[in-house]
N, C-alpha and C positions, 0 to 999 in steps of 0.2 A: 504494500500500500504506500510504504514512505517510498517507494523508489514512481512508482505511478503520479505520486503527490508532483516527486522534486521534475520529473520530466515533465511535466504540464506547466509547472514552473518555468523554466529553463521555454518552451515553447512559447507560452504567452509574453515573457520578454522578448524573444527572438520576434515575434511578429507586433509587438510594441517598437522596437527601434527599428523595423523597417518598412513600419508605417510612416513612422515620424522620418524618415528618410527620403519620402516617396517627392516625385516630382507632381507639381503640381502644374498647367498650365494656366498662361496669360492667356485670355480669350477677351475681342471684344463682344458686342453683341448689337444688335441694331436697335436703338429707341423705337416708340411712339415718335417722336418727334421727327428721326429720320426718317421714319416709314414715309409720314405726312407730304416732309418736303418729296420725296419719288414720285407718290402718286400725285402732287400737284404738279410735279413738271411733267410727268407722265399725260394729264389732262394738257397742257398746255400743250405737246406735244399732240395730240388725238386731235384739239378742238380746232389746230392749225390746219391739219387735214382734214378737217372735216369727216373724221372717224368715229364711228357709234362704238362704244368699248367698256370692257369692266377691265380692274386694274387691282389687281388682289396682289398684297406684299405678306407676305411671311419669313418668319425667325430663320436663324439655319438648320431647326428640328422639324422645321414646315408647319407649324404652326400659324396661324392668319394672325397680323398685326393689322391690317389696315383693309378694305375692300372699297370702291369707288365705281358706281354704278351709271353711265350716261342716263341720261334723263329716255333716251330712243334706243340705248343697248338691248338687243333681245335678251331674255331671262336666261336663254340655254346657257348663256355664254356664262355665266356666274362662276358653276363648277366647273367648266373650261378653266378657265381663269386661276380658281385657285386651285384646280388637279395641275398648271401647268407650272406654277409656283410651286407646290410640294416637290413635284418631280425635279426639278432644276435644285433644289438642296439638298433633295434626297442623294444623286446622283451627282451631284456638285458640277454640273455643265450645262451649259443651254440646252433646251429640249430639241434645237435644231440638229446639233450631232449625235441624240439616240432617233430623231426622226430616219436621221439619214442611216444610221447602223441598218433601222427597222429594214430597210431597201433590200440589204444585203444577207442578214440574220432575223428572218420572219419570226424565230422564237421569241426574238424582243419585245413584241407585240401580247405574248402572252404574260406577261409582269404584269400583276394585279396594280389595281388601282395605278398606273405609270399611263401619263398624257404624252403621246411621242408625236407632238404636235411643238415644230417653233413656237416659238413667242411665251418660253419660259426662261428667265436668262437667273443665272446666281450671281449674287452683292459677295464681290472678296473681299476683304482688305487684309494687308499684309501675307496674302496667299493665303487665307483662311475662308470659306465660306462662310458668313454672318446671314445673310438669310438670301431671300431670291423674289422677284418679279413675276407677275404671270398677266399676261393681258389676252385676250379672247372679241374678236366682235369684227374683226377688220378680215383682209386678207392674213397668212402666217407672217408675211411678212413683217409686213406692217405692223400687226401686235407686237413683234421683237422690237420694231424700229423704235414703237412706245415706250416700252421696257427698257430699252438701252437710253433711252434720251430720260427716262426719270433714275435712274442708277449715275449718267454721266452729272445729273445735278450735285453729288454730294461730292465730287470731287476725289473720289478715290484713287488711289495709283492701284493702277491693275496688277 
């Protein structure tokens, strides 16, 4: 029993000091606030074109921070919108190059819940993905074009 005792001992230090060892990371993470300013140059961006559009930002766990609904956007496009925001953080890359994989590897297409549809782009900073964009209502294009023109509002180095 004392020898069962003292190695549980000897174990619970060992995983105390290298806990207390562990690396932790810097992470940023995206506001409320920044979401905001995306999706209004996002708008700004749409209104110029004269594009009917939702505009859904989420965390980099794909989480919704923000959603922005045109007044004449059709409803489909809502969960367009934010299935193509999830995807782009989930996958940490614009949903134009799993669109394009899809082309080549049709199993792609079978990833549940995955929008393999442009116009979901990820927010890096520092080479980190902090969350991602999804717009829905336009051409594919044109949603990305959204997307990228409220992402280039906050000034981030790529």
């Amino acid at each position: 029993m004392k020898l069962a005792l003292r190695f549980f001992s000897a174990f619970a230090i060992l995983a105390l000091t290298t806990a207390t060892n562990a690396q932790l990371l810097d992470k940023k993470a995206l506001t409320l606030e920044a979401a905001q300013k995306i999706a209004a140059a996002s708008l700004v961006e749409a209104r110029t074109n004269n594009w009917n559009v939702i505009i859904a930002v989420v965390d980099e766990g794909g989480h919704l921070i923000t959603l922005n609904r045109m007044e004449t956007a059709q409803y489909g496009s809502i969960d367009v919108a934010i299935g193509k925001a999830k995807t782009a953080a989930a996958f940490r890359r614009p949903t134009k190059l799993l669109e394009d994989a899809s082309k080549t590897r049709p199993a792609l297409t079978t990833i549940a819940n995955a929008y393999l549809l442009e116009g979901g782009v990820p927010i890096t900073y520092n080479g980190q993905v902090i969350g991602a964009v999804g717009v829905s209502g336009a051409t594919s294009q044109q949603d990305a074009q959204v997307a990228e023109a409220g992402i280039n509002s906050l000034g981030l180095a790529k």
